[in-house]
C-alpha positions, 0 to 999 in steps of 0.5 A: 325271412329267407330271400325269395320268400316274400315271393312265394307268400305273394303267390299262395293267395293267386293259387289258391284263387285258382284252385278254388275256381278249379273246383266250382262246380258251375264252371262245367255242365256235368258238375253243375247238373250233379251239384244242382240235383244234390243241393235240391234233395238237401234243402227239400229234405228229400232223398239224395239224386244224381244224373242218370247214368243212362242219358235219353237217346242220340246216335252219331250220324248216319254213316257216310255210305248210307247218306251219300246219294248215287248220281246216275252216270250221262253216257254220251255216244263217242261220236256224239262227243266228237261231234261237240269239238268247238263246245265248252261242253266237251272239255267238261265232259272231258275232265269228268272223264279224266282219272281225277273227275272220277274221283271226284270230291261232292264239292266239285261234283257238284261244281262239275253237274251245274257246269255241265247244265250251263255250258251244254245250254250254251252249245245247243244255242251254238250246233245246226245238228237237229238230232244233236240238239235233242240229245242235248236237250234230254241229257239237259233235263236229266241232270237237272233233274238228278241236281238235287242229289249231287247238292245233298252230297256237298252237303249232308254227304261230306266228311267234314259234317261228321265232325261237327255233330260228333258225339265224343267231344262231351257238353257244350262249353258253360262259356262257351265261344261266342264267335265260332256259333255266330260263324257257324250260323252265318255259314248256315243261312247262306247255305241256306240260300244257296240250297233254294236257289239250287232248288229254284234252278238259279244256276248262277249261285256263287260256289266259291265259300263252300268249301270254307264252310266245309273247313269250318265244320271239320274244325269245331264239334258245337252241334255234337256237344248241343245234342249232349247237353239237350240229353244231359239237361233233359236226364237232369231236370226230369230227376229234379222234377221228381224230386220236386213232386217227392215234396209235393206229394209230402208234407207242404212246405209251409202251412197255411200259406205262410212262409217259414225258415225252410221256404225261405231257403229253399227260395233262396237256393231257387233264385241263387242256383237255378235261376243264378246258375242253372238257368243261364246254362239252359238259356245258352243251350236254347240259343245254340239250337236256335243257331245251328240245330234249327239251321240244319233243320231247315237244310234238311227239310229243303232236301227232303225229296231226295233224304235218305230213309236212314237219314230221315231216322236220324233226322227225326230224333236229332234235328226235328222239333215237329217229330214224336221221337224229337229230342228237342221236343223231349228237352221242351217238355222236360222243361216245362215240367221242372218249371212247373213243379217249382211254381207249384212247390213255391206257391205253398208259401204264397212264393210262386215267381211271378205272382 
């Protein structure tokens, strides 16, 4: 034996661990879907299927200039903003009027609008001039009233959300990241609570973190990848259903209710690979719209007096579980169907789950 060659023999088994793992099927959410569908019409006996190419329907987001809300301007007479001298209120309204507050990012326009409310509240209490205060009053009540739209903006309006709901980055992980979901819905349910109190007029809510909310969603794509994968589950398990019915609609599995060599794989495979395989990708899916498809949902619903109508589209099909287009709604049924199929196709052989 050559030196070194002992070596090289320790390595084979280790690589070909490796490329047989590379190779399972399971490993990946489209493999697995196509995998799933070929072994069904095998141990059914029925025509081969494959996943659809053309997948159920999802747009990316709405483009920016169609979700971002325009914020009407304050025009406060220059000898009325002279007359301020002394108030917080003139060095805000100030840096709005400076080259950078007209170019203002949604975060800090936001930032800018509640510190506005505060400290021209402050100044009516501090001036004597009657018709001064007046003035303060009104321009106090109209930009709480067009709160709302700078608040959707540092939200639904920032570029940093479209990556996270990009449609380019493929399926959600078979294993995916635990951590990063988890942070992800953290961020959302205090975002949530922020939203609320913004609606409540509690001005006094803490800004401070979201801007790394904002840096978070321009760093992962798991909302994009979720949708992907409602589509991909729903194409695929409407083709096993049919393929499922296909049977029904044949020769029963077993006559008389008794099982036989055939039923007895085809249970087999139900447990080892839909249940074992398919169903754990299914659950992982379901858990990931709890987590962020539903969040979103709910920061949506809370903004729905000032949604954009293009927006409300997008809405409907992408984050809605109530709507009639809702893809969630389609993932549901898709579902229960398959589920039932199978149960009714086991039951020919006294082999329903459950029973």
């Amino acid at each position: 034996m050559m030196p070194g060659d002992w070596r090289r023999r320790g390595l084979i088994p280790g690589m070909l661990v490796l490329l047989l793992a590379g190779c399972n099927p399971f490993n990946e959410a489209e493999p697995m879907m196509d995998e799933y569908l070929s072994r069904l019409a095998r141990v059914l006996d029925t025509p081969a299927v494959t996943t659809p190419s053309e997948l159920p329907r999802a747009t990316t987001l709405t483009r920016r200039r169609d979700r971002v809300l325009e914020i009407p301007e304050l025009e406060l007479g220059m000898l009325d903003f002279l007359s301020l001298y002394g108030c917080e209120l003139q060095y805000v309204v100030g840096e709005r009027n400076s080259v950078m507050g007209r170019v203002m990012q949604p975060i800090n326009r936001l930032r800018y609008e509640i510190r506005f409310i505060r400290s021209a509240g402050r100044c009516v209490q501090q001036i004597d001039d009657d018709e001064l205060k007046v003035t303060l009053e009104l321009a106090i009540a109209s930009k709480r009233q067009t709160l709302p739209l700078a608040v959707w903006n540092a939200t639904w309006g920032t570029e940093e959300i479209e990556k996270l709901f990009t449609l380019s980055k493929g399926y959600y992980p078979v294993a995916a990241e635990q951590n990063a979901l988890t942070d992800l819905a953290l961020d959302l349910d205090q975002l949530n609570e922020m939203v609320t109190s913004l609606n409540s007029r509690q001005l006094a809510v803490p800004l401070d973190d979201l801007g790394r909310i904002h840096q978070r969603w321009q760093a992962q794509f798991q909302a994009g990848q979720v949708i992907n994968s409602a589509r991909l589950l729903i194409a695929t398990l409407n083709s096993g259903t049919d393929t499922l019915r296909a049977r029904l609609e044949g020769r029963p599995l077993c006559l008389n209710g008794r099982p036989n060599n055939q039923s007895n794989i085809v249970q087999s495979f139900f447990f080892k690979i839909y249940i074992g395989e398919v169903q754990p990708y299914m659950s992982a899916v379901s858990r990931a719209r709890d987590s962020l498809i539903r969040g979103f949902a709910h920061l949506a619903e809370q903004q729905n007096e000032v949604m954009p109508q293009a927006f409300e589209r997008w809405y409907r099909r992408h984050l809605s579980e109530e709507s009639g287009v809702s893809l969630w709604r389609e993932l549901d049924q898709a579902m229960m169907r398959h589920t039932r199929h199978w149960q009714d196709l086991l039951a020919q052989c006294g082999l329903r789950p459950g029973a």
